[in-house]
KEGU-733094 format. One record per residue (C-alpha): x, y, z; residue number from 1. Coordinates in Angstrom, 1 decimal, padded with zeros to 4 digits. Layout:
BEGIN
R      c1      c2      c3  vokol
R       X       Y       Z    NUM
...
This chain:
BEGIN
R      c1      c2      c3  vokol
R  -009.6  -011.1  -007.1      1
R  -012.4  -011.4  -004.9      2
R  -014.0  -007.9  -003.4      3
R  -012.8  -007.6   000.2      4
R  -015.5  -008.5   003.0      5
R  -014.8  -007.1   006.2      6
R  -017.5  -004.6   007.6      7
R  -017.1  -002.7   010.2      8
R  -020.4  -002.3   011.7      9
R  -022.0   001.1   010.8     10
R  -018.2   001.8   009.1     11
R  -016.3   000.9   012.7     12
R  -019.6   001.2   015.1     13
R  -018.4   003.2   018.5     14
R  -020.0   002.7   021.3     15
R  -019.5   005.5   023.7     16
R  -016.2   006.9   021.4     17
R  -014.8   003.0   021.0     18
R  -014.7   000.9   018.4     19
R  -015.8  -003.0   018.5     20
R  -014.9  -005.9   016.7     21
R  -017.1  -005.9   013.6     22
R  -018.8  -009.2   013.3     23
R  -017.8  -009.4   009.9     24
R  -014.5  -010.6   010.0     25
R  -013.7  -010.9   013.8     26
R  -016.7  -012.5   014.9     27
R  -015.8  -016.1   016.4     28
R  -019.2  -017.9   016.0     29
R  -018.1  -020.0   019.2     30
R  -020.4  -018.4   021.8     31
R  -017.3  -018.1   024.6     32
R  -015.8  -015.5   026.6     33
R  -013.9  -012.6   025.6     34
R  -011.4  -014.0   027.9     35
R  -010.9  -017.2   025.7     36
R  -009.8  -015.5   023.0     37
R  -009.1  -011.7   023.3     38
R  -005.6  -009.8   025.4     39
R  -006.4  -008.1   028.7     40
R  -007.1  -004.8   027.0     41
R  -009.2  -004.2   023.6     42
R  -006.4  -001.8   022.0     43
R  -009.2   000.0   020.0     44
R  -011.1   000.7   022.8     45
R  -008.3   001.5   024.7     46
R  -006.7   004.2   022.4     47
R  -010.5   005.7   021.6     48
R  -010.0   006.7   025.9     49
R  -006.3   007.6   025.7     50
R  -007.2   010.3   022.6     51
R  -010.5   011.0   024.5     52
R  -008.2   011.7   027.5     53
R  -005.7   013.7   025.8     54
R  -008.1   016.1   023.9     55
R  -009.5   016.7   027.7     56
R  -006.3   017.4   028.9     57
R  -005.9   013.8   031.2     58
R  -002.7   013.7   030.5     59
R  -002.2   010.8   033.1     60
R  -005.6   009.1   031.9     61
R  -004.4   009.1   028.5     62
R  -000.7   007.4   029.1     63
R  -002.2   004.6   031.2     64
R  -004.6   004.1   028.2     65
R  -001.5   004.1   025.7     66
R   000.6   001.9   027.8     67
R  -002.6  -000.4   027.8     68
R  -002.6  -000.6   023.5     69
R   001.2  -000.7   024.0     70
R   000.8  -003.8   025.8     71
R  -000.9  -006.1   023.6     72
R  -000.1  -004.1   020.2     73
R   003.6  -003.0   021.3     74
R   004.4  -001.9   017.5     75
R   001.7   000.4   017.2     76
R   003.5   003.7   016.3     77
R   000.5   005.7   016.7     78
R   000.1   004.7   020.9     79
R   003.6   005.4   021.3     80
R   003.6   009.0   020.0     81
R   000.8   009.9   021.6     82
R   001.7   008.4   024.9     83
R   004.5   010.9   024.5     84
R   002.5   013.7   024.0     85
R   000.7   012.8   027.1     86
R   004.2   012.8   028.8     87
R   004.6   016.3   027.4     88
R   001.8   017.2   029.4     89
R   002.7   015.8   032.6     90
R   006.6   017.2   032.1     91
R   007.9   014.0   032.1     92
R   010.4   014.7   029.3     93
R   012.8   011.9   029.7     94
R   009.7   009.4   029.4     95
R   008.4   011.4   026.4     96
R   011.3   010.8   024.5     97
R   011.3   007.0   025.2     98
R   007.9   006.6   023.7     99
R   008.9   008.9   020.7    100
R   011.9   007.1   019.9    101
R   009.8   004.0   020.1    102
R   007.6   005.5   017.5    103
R   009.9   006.4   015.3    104
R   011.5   002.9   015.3    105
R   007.8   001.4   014.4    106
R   007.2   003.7   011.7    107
R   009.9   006.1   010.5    108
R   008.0   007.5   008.2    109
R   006.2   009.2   010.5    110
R   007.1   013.0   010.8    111
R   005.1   014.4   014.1    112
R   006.9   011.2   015.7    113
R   010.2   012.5   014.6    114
R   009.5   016.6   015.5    115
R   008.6   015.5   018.8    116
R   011.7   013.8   019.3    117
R   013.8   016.0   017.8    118
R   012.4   018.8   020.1    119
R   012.5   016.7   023.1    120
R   016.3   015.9   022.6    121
R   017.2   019.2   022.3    122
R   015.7   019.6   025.7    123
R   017.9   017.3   027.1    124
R   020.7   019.0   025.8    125
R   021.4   015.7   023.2    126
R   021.7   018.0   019.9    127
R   023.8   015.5   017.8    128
R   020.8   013.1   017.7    129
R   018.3   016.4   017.4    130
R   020.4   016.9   014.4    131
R   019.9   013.2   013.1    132
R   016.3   013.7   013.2    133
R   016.2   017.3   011.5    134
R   018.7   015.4   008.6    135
R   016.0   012.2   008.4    136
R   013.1   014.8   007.7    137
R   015.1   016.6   005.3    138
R   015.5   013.3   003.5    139
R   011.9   013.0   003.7    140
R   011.3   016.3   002.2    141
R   013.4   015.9  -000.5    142
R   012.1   012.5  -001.9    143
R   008.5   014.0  -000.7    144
R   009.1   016.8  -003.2    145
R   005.6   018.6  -001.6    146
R   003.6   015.9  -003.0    147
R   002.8   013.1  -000.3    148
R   000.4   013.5   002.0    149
R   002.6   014.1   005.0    150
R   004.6   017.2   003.1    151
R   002.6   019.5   005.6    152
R   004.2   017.6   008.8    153
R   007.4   016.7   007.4    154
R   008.2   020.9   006.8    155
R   006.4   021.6   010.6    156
R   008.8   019.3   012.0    157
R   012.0   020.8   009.6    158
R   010.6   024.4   010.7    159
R   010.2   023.7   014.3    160
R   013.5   021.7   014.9    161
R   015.8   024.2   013.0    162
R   014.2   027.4   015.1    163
R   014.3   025.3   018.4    164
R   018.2   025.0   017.2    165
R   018.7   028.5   016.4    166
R   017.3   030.2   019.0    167
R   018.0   027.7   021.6    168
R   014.7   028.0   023.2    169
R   013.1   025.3   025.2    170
R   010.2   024.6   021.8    171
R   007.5   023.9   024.2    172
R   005.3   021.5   021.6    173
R   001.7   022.6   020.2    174
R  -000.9   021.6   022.4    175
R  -002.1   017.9   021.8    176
R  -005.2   019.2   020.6    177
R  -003.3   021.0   017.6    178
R  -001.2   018.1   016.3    179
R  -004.2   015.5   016.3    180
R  -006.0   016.7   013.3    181
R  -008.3   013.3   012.2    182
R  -008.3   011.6   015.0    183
R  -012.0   011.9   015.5    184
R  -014.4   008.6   015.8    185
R  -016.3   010.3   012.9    186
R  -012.6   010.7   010.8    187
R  -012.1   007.7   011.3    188
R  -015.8   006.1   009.7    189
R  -015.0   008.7   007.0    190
R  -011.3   007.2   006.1    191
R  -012.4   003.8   006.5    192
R  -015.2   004.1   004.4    193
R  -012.8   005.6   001.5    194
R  -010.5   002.9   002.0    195
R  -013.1  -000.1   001.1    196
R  -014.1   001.6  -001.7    197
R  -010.0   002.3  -003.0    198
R  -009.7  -000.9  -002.3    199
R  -012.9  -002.2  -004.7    200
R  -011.1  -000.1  -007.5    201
R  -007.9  -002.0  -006.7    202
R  -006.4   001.9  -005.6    203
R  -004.4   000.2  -003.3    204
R  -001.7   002.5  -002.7    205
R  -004.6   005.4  -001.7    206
R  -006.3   002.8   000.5    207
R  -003.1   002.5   002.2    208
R  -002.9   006.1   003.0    209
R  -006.7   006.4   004.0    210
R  -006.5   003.0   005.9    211
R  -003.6   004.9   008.4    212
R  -005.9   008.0   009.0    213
R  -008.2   005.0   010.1    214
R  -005.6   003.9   012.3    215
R  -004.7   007.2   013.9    216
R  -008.4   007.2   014.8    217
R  -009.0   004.1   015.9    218
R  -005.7   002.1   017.0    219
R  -004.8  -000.5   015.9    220
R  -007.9  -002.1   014.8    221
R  -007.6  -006.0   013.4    222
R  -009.8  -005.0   010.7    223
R  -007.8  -002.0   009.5    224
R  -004.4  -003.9   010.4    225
R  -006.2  -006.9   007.7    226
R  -007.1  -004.6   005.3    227
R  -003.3  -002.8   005.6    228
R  -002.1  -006.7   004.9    229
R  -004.6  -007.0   002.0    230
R  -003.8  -003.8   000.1    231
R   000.1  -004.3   000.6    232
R   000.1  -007.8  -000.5    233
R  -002.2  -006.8  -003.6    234
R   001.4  -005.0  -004.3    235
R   003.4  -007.9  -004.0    236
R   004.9  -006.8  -000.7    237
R   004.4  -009.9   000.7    238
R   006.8  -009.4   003.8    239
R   004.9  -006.1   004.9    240
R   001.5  -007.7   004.4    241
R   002.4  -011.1   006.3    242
R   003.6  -008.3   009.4    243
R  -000.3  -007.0   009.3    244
R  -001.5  -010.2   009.5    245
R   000.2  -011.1   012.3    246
R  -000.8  -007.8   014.3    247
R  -004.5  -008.3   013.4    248
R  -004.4  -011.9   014.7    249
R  -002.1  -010.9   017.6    250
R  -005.2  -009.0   018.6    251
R  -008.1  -011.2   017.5    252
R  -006.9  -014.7   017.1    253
R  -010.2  -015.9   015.3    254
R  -010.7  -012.6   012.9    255
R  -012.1  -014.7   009.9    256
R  -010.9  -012.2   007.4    257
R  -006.7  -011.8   008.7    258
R  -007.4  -016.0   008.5    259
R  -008.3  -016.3   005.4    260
R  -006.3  -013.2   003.6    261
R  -002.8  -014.2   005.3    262
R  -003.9  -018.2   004.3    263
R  -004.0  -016.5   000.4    264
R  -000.9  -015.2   001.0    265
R   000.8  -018.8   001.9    266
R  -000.5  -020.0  -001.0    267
R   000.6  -017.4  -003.2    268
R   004.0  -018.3  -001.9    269
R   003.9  -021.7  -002.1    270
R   003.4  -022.4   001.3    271
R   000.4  -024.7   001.4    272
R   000.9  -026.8   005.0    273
R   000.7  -022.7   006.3    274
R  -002.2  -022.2   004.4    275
R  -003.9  -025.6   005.2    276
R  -003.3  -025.0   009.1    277
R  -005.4  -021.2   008.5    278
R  -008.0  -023.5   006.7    279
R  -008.5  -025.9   009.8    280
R  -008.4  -022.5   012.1    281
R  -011.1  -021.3   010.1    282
R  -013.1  -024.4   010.0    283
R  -012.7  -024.6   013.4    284
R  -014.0  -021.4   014.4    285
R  -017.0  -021.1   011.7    286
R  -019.2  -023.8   013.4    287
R  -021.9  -023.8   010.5    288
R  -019.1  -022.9   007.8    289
R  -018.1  -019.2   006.5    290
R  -017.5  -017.5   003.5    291
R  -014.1  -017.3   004.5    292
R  -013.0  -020.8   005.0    293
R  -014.7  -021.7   001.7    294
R  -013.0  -018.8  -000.2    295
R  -009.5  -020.2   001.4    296
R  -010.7  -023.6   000.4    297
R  -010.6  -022.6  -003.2    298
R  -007.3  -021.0  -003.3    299
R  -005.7  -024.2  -002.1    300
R  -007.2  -026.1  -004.2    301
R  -006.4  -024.3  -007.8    302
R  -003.6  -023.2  -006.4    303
R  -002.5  -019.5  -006.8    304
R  -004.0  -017.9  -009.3    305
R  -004.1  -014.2  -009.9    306
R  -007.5  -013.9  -011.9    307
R  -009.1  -016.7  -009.2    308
C-alpha cells in the first residue's frame, strides 16, 4: 500500500475560520474558474460561518449557512444537526426536528442527533417516537459497553430523554455552545493531523474516528470525505468507501486523490472500464501529469494487488 498523499495546507489552512481546497489532492491544474468546476456554495467554508454563527448566537446566520452545506452536500449529518440547533434558537421547533430527523437518517450512530430529537418530539407532544429514540440509544449503550468514544453522548442523551419523560418538562436543550465540544478550526488541524498519521500506521479504524472530529470541524471536506473512503476501503468495506468517494467528488469533481483512490477501488473489484474512465479524468485534469494518475496507472496495469 502506498502512504496516502493528500495535504491539507498547513493541516486544513483557514482563512478567516474556513477551510480551502488543499492543492494537494483537489487542485485542478486547469487554470479555470471556480464556477467550471465547484457547486454554488464551498460547503467547508460554508459550515466554518454556520458554527462561527452559532457559537455567536446568529441563530438565523447560522441556518442559512447550514442550508447552504445542505445544498450541495445534502447527507452531511453534521449540517443537519446543527441547523437544528440553530432552529432551537430561533424557537422554530417543528423545523428543528426536521433537520434532526434528517441527521439521524444520515448517520444513526450519531447520539447528540438523536437527544435532540428525542427532546424535540416530546415537545410536540409525539412521545411514542421520543420513546423510539430513548430505545435506539439504549441499544447503543449496550453494544457501546462505556468503551466507544461516543459513550459520553450516548448516556447524555439516555439521561436527558428519560428525565424530560418523567418530569414532563419542556427539556429546553444545552446551549449550542455546550454540545459543540471540537468544533474549533484549531480541533479540527489537531484531528486531521492524527488521522494521516493513523492512517500511515494502517490504524484505520482510529483514523476513522479522528477523521469525523475533522468533519464536525470542518464540514464536509472532500479531503476528509477521501480519506473516510480510503480508511474504510483499507477494511474491505468497499460499499461505504465507494459512498465517500462520491461525496468528495460531488463536491470537488477534479480532487486528484477521491480520483485516483475510488479508481483503486474499481480495480480491486474488478471493475476496470470504471477505473480506466477515473484514469482519463485524471489525465485530463493533470495537464503536465500527476502522481495520482501514474499511481492509478499502475494498479490497472498489474491488476489488484494487495502488497502493490
Amino acid at each position: 500500500m502506498h502512504a496516502p498523499k493528500l495535504v491539507l495546507a498547513s493541516m486544513l489552512c483557514a482563512f478567516g475560520g474556513s477551510v480551502a481546497l488543499a492543492s494537494g489532492g483537489g487542485g485542478t491544474g486547469m487554470g479555470e474558474m471556480p464556477s467550471a468546476s465547484t457547486p454554488a456554495y464551498d460547503a467547508a467554508t460554508e459550515y466554518r460561518k454556520g458554527v462561527d454563527a452559532l457559537q455567536a448566537s446568529k441563530f438565523a446566520e447560522a441556518r442559512k449557512a447550514f442550508d447552504h452545506v445542505l445544498s450541495v452536500a445534502p447527507k452531511d449529518a453534521n449540517a443537519a444537526f446543527l441547523a437544528g440547533r440553530a432552529c432551537e434558537g430561533l424557537n422554530d421547533v417543528k423545523a428543528a426536528r426536521r433537520y434532526f430527523e434528517r441527521a439521524v437518517r444520515n448517520d444513526g450512530t450519531m447520539a447528540q442527533a438523536r437527544r435532540e430529537l428525542g427532546l424535540t418530539l416530546l415537545k410536540l407532544g409525539d412521545k411514542e417516537k421520543a420513546q423510539a429514540q430513548l430505545d435506539a440509544l439504549k441499544a447503543a449503550d449496550a453494544q457501546c459497553a462505556g468503551s466507544c468514544k461516543d459513550a459520553a453522548d450516548i448516556r447524555d442523551g439516555i439521561d436527558s430523554i428519560t428525565a424530560a419523560m418523567s418530569t414532563a418538562a419542556d427539556a429546553a436543550p444545552a446551549a449550542p455552545s455546550q454540545l459543540m465540544p471540537g468544533r474549533s478550526a484549531a480541533a479540527g488541524d489537531a484531528a486531521y493531523s492524527q488521522a494521516v498519521a493513523l492512517i500511515n500506521e494502517h490504524r484505520y479504524d482510529q483514523a476513522i474516528a479522528a477523521l469525523h472530529a475533522a468533519e464536525q470541524a470542518f464540514g464536509p471536506h472532500p479531503d476528509i470525505l477521501t480519506y473516510l473512503g480510503f480508511s474504510n476501503r483499507k477494511l474491505g468495506r468497499y460499499d461505504v468507501a465507494e459512498g465517500y468517494y462520491r461525496q468528495a467528488l460531488a463536491l470537488a469533481p477534479r480532487h486528484h486523490g477521491a480520483l485516483e483512490y475510488y479508481g483503486e477501488l474499481k480495480v480491486e473489484r474488478g471493475d476496470m472500464a470504471g477505473a480506466r474512465a477515473n484514469l482519463a479524468l485524471l489525465d485530463r485534469y493533470c495537464s503536465f501529469g500527476c502522481s495520482e494518475a501514474e499511481e492509478l496507472r499502475h494498479w490497472i496495469a498489474v491488476g489488484h494487488d494487495p502488497a502493490s
